[in-house]
C-alpha positions in Angstrom: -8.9 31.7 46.4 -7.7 35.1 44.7 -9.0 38.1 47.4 -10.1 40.8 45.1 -7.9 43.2 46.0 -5.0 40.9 44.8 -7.2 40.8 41.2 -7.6 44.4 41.0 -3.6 45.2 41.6 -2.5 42.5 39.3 -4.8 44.2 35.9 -3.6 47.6 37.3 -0.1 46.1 37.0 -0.7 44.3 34.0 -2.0 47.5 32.1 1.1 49.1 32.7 2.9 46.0 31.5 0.7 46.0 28.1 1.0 50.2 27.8 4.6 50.7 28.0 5.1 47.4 25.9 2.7 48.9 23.5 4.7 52.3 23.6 7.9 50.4 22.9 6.3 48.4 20.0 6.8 45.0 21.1 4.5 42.1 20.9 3.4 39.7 23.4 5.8 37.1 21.6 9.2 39.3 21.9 8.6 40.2 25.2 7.6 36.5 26.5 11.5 35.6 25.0 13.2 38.1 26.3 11.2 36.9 29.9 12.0 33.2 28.9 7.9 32.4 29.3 5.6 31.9 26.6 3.3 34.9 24.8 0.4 33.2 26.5 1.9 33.8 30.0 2.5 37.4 28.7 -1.5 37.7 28.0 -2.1 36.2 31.9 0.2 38.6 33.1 -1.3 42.1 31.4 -4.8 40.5 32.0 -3.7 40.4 35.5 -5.2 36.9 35.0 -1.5 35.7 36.9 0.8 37.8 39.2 4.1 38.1 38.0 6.2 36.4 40.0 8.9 38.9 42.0 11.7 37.2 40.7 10.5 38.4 37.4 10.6 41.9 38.1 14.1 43.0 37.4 14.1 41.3 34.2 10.3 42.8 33.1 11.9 46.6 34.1 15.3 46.0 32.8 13.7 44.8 28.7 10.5 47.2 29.4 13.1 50.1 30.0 11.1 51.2 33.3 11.9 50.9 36.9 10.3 49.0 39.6 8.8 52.2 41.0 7.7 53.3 37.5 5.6 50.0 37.1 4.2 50.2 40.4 4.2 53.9 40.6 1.8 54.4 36.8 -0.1 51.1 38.0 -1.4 52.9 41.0 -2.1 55.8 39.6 -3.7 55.0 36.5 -7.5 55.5 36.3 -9.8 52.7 36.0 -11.1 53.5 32.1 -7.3 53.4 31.3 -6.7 50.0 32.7 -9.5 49.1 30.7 -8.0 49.9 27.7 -7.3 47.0 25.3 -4.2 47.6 22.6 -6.0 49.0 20.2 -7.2 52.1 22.4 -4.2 51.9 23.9 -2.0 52.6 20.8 -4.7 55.0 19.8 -4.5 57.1 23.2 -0.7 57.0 22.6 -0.5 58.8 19.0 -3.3 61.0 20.3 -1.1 62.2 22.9 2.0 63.3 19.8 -0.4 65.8 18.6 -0.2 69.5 18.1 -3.0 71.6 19.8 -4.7 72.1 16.7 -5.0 68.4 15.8 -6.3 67.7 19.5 -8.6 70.6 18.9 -9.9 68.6 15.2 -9.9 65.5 16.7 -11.9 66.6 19.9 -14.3 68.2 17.5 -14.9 64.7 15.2 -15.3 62.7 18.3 -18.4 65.4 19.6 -19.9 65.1 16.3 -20.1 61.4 16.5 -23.5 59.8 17.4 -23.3 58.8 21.0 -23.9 55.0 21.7 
């Protein structure tokens, strides 16, 4: 039986698995070969759906170009709506953050115009 807490690191981990892949433009195919597993096991792990396994972790920092401390370090520290994020948001959030004041400023400005749910 998982114990909650386990569940609750593992999709913290596994959304900073699926961001910085995201960030580096890699799919959930090239980074299952580079890890020698398939792109399904890729999905478990950024789902947090499986833990990946420590063995793994060298090899997961050295293609994702992070350290240990980096994966555990954002992981921890990321807010819960983030970890919620799927790629699309994520991608999104990403070329948000590039912008220039100004197009923040336009962008904030659409978004408060939009109807609210």
């Amino acid at each position: 039986m998982t114990r909650k807490r386990d569940s609750v690191i593992g999709k913290k981990i596994g959304s900073a698995i699926r961001m910085r892949r995201v960030k580096l433009g890699m799919s959930q195919s090239d980074l299952g070969k580079a890890l020698g597993v398939s792109f399904q096991q890729v999905q478990k792990y950024e789902r947090g759906a499986n833990s990946v396994a420590s063995s793994r972790i060298p090899d997961l920092c050295r293609i994702l170009e992070m350290s240990p401390n980096d994966l555990f370090g954002v992981s921890a520290n990321m807010d819960a709506e983030v970890a919620q994020l799927g790629t699309w948001g994520m991608k999104t959030a990403l070329k948000l953050q590039g912008l220039l004041p100004a197009g923040r400023q336009a962008v904030d400005a659409l978004l408060a115009a939009l109807p609210k749910r």
